[in-house]
C-alpha positions as CSV (number, residue, x, y, z in Angstrom):
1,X,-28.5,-67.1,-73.6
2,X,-30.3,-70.2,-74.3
3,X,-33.3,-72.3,-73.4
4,X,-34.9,-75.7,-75.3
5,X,-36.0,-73.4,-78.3
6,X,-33.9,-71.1,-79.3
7,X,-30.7,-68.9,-79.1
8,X,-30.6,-65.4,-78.5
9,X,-27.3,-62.8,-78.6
10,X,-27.2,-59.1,-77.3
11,X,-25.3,-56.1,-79.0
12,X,-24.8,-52.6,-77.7
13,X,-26.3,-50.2,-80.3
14,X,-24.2,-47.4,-79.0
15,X,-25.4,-44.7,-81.8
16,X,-28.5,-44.8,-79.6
17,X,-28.1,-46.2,-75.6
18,X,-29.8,-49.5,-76.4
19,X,-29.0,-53.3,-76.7
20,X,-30.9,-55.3,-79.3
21,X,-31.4,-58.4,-79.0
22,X,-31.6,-61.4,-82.0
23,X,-33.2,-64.6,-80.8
24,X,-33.1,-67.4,-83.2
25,X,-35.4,-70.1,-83.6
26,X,-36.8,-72.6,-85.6
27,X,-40.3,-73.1,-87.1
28,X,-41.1,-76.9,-89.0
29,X,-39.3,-75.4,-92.1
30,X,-37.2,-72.1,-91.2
31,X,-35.2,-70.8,-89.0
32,X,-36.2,-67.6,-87.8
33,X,-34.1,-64.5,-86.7
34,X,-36.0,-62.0,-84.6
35,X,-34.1,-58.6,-83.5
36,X,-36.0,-55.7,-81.2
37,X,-34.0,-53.1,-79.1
38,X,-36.6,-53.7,-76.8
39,X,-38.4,-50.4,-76.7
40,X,-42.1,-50.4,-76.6
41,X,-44.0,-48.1,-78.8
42,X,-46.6,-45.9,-77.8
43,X,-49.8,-46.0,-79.8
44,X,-49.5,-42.5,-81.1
45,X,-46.0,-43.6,-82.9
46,X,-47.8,-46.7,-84.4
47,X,-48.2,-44.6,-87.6
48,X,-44.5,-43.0,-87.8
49,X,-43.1,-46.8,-86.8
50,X,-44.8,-48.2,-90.3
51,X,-44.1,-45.4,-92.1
52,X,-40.0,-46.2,-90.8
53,X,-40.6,-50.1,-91.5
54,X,-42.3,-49.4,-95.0
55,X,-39.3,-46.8,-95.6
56,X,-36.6,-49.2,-94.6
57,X,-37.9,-52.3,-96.7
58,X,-38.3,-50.5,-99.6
59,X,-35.0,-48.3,-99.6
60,X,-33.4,-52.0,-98.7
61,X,-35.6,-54.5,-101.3
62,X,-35.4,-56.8,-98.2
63,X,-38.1,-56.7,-96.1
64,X,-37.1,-57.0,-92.4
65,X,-38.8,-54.2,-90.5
66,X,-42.3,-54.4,-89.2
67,X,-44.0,-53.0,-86.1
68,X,-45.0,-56.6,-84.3
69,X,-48.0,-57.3,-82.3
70,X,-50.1,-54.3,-82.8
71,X,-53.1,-55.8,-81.5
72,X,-50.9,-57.0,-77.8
73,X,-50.9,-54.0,-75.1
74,X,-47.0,-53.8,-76.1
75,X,-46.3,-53.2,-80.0
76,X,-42.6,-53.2,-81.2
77,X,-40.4,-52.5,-84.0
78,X,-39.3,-56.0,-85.1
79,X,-36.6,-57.6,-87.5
80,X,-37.1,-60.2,-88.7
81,X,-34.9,-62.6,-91.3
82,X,-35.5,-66.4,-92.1
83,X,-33.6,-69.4,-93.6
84,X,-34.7,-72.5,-94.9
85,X,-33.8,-75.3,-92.9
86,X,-33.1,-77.3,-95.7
87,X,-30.4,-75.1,-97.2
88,X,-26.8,-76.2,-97.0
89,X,-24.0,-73.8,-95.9
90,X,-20.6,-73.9,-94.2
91,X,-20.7,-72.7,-91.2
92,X,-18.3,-70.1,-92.1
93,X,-21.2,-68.7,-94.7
94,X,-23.7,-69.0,-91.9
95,X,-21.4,-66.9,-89.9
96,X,-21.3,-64.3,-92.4
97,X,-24.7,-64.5,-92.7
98,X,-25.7,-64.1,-89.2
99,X,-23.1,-61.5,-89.3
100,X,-24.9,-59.3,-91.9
101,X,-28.5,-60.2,-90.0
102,X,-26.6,-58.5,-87.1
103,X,-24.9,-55.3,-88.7
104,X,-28.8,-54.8,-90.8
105,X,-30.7,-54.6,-87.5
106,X,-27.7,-52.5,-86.2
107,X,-28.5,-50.2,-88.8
108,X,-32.2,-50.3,-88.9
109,X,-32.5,-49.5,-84.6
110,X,-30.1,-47.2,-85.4
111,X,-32.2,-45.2,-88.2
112,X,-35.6,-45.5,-86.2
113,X,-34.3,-44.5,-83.2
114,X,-32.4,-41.2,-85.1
115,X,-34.5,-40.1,-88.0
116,X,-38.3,-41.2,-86.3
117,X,-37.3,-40.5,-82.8
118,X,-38.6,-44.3,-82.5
């Protein structure tokens, strides 16, 4: 799917029922990669979901996982993963790296959704 601002791809996360979806987009200097599975969380699990993020990020020493938009009537678990636009890369190595963005949220929807219950 695509409109005048950015990309976005859908995956089947099978392990747990859900599609995530990873939208790309650019800001004036990155380009931004941002995954949800597109479950809202309640605001008794807004505790448990930053306990998962804070979890993830550290056990990975690459912060990706936050719980977005507390303060909006509709809080998420988010992915997110940026690029400077001014880096050079084949796009075979931006393949791969999309590649790995996608497989890391696999994984990260995957562990919220089967150790937190998220």
């Amino acid at each position: 799917m695509t409109d005048t601002v950015s990309v976005s791809m859908q995956f089947d996360l099978k392990e747990t029922g859900r599609m995530v979806t990873v939208r790309f987009m650019t800001t004036k200097r990155l380009l931004v990669a941002f995954a949800t599975d597109g479950h809202y969380l309640r605001q008794d699990q807004l505790a448990v979901a930053a306990a998962a993020s804070n979890a993830w990020n550290t056990e990975q020493l690459n912060p990706m996982l936050s719980v977005w938009d507390v303060r909006g009537p509709r809080p998420c678990l988010a992915g997110v993963c940026d690029l400077p636009l001014t880096c050079r890369m084949t796009q075979a190595d931006f393949d791969a790296l999309a590649s790995d963005w996608v497989e890391r949220a696999r994984q990260m929807f995957t562990r919220c959704h089967q150790v937190f219950k998220l």
